[in-house]
N, C-alpha and C positions, 0 to 999 in steps of 0.2 A: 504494500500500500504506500503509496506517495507522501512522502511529509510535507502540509502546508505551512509552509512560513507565516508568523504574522508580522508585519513590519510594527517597531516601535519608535520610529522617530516621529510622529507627529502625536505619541503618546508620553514622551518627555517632556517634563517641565524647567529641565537645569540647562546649564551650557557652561563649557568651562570658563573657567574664573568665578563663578558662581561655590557659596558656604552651603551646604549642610548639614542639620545637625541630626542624627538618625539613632532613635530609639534600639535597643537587645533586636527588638523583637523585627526591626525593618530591614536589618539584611543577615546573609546568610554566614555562618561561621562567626557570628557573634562572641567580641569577650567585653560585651560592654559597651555604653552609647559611644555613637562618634562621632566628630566635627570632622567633615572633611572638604576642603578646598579642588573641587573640580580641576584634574588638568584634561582628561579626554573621556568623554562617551565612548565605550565600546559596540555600537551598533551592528557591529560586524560578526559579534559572536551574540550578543544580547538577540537577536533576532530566534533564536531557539527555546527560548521562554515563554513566549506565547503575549509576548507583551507586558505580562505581570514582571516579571525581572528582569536589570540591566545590569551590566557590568560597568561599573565607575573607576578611574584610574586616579588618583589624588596624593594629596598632601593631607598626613594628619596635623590636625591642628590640638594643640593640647589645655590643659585648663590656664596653664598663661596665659593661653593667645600666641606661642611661638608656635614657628614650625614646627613637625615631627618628621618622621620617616615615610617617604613613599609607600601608596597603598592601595589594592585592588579590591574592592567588596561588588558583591552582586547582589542590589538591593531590590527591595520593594516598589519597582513603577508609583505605585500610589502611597507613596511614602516622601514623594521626592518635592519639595518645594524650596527654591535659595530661602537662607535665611533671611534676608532681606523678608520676601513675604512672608514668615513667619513671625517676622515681628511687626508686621501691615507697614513696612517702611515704604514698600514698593508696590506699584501696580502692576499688574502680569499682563495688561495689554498694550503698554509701555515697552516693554521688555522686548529687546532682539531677538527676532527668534534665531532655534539652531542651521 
């Protein structure tokens, strides 16, 4: 039987440069919430999830506010809002799309 793709790029809300902050429970391999600094969508492999998960390439950002370590999570599609709109700083129809 044929595997249908489903495309998730017009189902993303982030774009790199873009913070979020991601609860245990939003992406997989979980050791706890995380702040992470968008450097690339992975669309390329995320497309095997059905939409529900993408693959995010980042920078952890720590409870300073410094850098941390480069990082791959494969989160939650509906999980994913910049922090900016999480904090209603920003409007999402404002916003560049990807």
């Amino acid at each position: 039987m044929p595997v249908t793709r489903v495309p998730v790029i017009g189902c993303v809300g982030v774009v790199p440069g873009d913070v979020v902050r991601l609860a245990e429970s939003d992406y997989r391999f979980a050791d706890g919430p995380l702040r992470l600094r968008i450097v690339r969508v992975r669309f390329d492999v995320s497309e095997w999830y059905g939409g529900r998960w993408v693959w995010l390439e980042g920078v952890e950002i720590g409870p300073d506010d410094q850098d941390g370590a480069f990082r791959q999570a494969l989160v939650r599609v509906a999980a994913l809002r910049p922090e900016e709109d999480q904090q209603g700083l920003i409007n999402s129809t404002t916003r560049a799309s990807p």
